[in-house]
N, C-alpha and C positions, 0 to 999 in steps of 0.2 A: 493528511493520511493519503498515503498512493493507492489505491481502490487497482490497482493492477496483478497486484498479490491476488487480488479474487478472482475477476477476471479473466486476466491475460490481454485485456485491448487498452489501447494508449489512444486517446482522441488528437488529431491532427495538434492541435492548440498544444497539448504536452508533448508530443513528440518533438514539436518546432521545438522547443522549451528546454526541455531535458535533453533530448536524444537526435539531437541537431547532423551528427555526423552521422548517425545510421539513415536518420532521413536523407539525406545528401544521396549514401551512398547507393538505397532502395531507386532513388528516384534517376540516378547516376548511370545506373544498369537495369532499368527500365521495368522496375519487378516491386513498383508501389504499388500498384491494383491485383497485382497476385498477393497483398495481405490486405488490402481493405476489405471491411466485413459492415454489414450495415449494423447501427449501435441500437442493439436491443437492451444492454448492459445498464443503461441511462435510468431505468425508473426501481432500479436495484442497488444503483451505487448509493443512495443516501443508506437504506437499509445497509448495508455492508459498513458503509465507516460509520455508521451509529455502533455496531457488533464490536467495529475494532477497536473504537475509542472504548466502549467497556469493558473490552477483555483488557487494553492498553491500563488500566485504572482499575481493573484485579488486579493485574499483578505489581502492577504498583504498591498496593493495599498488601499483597500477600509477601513482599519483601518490605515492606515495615515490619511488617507481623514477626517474621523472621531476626529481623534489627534488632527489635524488640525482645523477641527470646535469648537470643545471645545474649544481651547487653544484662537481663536479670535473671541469667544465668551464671554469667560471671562473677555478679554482685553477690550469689548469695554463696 
């Protein structure tokens, strides 16, 4: 789960990772510490992607549901 949806901040480790050529280019044109912010975000992210994986597993649950009505819908 990318915990950046909540957010908005990308820890050095994920940006090398995912976002390799923006880091590049921030750091290229000298303007990486005009967006570093110090990570308060850290004792929040578990709570956040516990939230996402449950909503992620409603609606999982609420499109069976749905599957579900169609399919003995058509049956009857």
């Amino acid at each position: 789960m990318d915990t950046v949806i909540f957010s908005g901040r990308v820890s050095k480790t994920e940006m090398l990772h995912e976002r390799r050529r923006w880091y590049d280019r921030l750091v290229k044109s000298g303007k990486l510490d005009d967006f570093r912010v110090k990570d308060e975000w850290f004792q929040w992210k578990n709570i956040a992607r516990t939230f996402g994986y449950l909503f992620f597993g409603l609606g999982l649950v609420l499109l069976a549901l749905i599957v579900y009505a169609m399919i003995s819908r058509l049956v009857h």
